[in-house]
mmCIF file of the C-alpha atoms, coordinates in Angstrom:
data_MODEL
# 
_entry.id   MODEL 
# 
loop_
_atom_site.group_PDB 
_atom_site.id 
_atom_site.type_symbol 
_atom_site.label_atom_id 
_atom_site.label_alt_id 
_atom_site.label_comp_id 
_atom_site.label_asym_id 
_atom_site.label_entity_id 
_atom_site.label_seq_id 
_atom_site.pdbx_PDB_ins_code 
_atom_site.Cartn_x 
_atom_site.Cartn_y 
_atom_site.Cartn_z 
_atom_site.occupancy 
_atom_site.B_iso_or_equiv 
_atom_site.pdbx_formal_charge 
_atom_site.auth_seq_id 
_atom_site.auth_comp_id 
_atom_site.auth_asym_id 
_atom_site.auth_atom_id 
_atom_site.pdbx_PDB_model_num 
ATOM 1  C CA . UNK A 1 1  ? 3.794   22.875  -1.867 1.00 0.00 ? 1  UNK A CA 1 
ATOM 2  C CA . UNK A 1 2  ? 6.398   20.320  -0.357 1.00 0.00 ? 2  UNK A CA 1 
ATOM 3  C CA . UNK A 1 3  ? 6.880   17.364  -1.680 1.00 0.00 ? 3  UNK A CA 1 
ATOM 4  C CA . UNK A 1 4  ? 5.610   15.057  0.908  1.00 0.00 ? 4  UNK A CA 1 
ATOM 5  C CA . UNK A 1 5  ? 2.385   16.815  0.661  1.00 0.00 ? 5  UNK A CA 1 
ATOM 6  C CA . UNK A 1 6  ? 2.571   16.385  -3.275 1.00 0.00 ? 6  UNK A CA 1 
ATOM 7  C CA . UNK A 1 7  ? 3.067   13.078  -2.729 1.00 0.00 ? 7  UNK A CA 1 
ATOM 8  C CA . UNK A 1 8  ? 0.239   12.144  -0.322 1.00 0.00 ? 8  UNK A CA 1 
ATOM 9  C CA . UNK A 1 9  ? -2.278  14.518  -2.742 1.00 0.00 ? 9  UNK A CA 1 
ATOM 10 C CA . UNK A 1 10 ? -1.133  11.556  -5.453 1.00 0.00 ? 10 UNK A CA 1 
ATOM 11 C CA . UNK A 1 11 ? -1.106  8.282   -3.138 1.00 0.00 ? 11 UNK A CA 1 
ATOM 12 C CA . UNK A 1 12 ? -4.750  9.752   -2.833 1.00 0.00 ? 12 UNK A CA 1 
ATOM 13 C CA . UNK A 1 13 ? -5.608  9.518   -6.418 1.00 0.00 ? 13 UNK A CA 1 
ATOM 14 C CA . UNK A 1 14 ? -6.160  6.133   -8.057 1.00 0.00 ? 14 UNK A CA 1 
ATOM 15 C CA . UNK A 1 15 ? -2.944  5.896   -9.883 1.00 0.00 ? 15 UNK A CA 1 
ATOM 16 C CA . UNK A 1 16 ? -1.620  6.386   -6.798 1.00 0.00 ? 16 UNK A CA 1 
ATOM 17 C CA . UNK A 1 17 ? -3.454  4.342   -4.837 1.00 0.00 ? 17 UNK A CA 1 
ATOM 18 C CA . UNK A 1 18 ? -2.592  1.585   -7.739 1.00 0.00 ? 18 UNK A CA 1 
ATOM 19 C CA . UNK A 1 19 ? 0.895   2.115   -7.795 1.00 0.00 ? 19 UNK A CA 1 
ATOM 20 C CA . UNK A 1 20 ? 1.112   2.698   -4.152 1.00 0.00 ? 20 UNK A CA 1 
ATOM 21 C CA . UNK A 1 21 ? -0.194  -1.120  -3.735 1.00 0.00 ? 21 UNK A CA 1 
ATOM 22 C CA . UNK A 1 22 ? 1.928   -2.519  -6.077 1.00 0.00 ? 22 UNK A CA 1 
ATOM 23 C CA . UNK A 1 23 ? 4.805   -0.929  -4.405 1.00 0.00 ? 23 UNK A CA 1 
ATOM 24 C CA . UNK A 1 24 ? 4.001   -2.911  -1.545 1.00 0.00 ? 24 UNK A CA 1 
ATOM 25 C CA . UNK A 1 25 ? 2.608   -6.633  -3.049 1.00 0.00 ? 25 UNK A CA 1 
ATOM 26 C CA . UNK A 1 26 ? 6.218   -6.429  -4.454 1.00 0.00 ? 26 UNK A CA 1 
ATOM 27 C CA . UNK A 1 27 ? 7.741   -5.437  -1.153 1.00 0.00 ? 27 UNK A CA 1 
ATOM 28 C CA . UNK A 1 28 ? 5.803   -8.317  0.842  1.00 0.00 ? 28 UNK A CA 1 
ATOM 29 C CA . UNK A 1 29 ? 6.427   -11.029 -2.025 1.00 0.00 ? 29 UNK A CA 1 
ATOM 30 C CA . UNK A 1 30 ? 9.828   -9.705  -1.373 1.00 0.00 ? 30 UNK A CA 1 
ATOM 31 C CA . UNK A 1 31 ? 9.994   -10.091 2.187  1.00 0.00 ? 31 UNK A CA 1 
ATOM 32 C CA . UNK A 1 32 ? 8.398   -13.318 2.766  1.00 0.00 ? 32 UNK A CA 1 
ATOM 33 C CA . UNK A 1 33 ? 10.958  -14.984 0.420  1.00 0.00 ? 33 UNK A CA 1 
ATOM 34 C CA . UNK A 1 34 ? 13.506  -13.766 2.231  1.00 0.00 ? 34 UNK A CA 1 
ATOM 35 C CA . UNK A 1 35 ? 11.542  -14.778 5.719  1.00 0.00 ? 35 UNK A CA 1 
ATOM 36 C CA . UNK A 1 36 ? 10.901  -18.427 4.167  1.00 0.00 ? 36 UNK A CA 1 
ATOM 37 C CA . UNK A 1 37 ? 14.860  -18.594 3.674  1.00 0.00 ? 37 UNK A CA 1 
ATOM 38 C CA . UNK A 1 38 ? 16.086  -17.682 6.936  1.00 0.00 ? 38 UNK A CA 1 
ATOM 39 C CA . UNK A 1 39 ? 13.281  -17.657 9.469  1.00 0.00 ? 39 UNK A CA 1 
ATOM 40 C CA . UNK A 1 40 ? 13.647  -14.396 10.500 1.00 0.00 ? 40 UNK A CA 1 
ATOM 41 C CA . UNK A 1 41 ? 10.470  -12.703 12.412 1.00 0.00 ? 41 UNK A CA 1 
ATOM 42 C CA . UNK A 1 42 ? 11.696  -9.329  11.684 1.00 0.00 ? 42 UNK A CA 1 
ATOM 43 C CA . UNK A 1 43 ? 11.092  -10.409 7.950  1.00 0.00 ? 43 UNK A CA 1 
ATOM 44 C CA . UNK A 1 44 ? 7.773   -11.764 8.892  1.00 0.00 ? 44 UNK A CA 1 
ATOM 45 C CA . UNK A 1 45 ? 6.655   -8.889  10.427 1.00 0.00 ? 45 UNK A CA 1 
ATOM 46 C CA . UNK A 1 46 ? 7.102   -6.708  7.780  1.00 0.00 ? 46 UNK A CA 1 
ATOM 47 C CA . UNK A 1 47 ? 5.612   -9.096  5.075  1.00 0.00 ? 47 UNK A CA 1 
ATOM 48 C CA . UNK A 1 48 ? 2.621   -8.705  7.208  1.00 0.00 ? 48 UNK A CA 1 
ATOM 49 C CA . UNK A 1 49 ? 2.862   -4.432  7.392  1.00 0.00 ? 49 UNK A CA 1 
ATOM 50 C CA . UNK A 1 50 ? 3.033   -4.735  3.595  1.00 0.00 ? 50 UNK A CA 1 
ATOM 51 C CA . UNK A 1 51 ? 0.475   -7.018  3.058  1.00 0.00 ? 51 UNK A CA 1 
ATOM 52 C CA . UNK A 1 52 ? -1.644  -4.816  5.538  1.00 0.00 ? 52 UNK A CA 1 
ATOM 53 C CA . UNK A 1 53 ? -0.760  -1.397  3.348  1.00 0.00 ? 53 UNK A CA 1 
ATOM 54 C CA . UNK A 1 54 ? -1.223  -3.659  0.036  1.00 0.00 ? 54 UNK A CA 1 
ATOM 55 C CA . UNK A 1 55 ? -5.164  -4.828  1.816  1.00 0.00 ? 55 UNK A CA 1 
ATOM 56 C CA . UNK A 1 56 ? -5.551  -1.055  2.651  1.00 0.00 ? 56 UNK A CA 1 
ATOM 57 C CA . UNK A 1 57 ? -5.265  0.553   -0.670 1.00 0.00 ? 57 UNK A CA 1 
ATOM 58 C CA . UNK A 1 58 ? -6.638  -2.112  -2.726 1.00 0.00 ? 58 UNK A CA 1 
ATOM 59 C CA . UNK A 1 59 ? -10.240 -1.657  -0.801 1.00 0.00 ? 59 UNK A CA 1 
ATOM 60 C CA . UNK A 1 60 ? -9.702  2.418   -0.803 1.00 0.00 ? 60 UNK A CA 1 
ATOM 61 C CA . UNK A 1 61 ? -9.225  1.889   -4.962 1.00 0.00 ? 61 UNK A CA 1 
ATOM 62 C CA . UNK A 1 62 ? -12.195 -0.419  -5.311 1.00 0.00 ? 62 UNK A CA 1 
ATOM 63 C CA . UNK A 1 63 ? -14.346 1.784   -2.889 1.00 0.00 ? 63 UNK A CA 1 
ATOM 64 C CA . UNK A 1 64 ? -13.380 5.055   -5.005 1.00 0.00 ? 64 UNK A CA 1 
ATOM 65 C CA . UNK A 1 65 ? -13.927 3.249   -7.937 1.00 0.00 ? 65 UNK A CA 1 
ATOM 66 C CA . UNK A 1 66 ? -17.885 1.951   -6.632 1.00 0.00 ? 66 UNK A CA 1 
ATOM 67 C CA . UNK A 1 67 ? -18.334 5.550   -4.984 1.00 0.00 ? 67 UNK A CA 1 
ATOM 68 C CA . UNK A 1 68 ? -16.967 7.566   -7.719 1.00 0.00 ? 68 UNK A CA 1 
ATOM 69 C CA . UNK A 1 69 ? -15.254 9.770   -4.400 1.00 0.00 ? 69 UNK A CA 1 
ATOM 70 C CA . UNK A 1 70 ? -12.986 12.109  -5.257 1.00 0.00 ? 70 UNK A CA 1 
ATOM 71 C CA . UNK A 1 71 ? -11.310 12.661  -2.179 1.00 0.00 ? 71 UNK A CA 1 
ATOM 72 C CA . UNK A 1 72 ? -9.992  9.785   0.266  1.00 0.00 ? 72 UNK A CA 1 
ATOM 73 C CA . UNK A 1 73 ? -11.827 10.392  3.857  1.00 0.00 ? 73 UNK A CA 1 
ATOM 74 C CA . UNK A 1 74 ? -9.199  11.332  6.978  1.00 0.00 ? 74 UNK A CA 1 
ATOM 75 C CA . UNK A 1 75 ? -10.021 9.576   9.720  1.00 0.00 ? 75 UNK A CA 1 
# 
């Protein structure tokens, strides 16, 4: 098994999912400091991917955690 397909099996687990979204909170919180400081858009922007990833696996942890699923749906 490669090890980008080891590592999406894990981001699909709830540790993963957890750390996965941590990962990113830290990377926006990150990112909009340094877009408050010099008004860069590029920074905005990708304060706004993170906090989009960060939305995205917080809602597929607390739906596994209410469904009890076991695998995360493709779409």
């Amino acid at each position: 098994m490669r090890i980008i397909e080891k590592l999406e099996n894990w981001h699909k687990t709830n540790s993963g999912l957890l750390v996965f979204g941590l990962i990113e909170l830290g990377l926006a919180y990150m990112f909009v400091s340094l877009a408050i400081d010099s008004g860069s858009l590029w920074d905005y922007l990708l304060t706004l991917i993170f906090v989009i990833g960060f939305l995205r696996n917080l809602f597929s942890l607390i739906g596994k955690l209410f469904n009890g699923s076991t695998t995360h749906k493709s779409e």
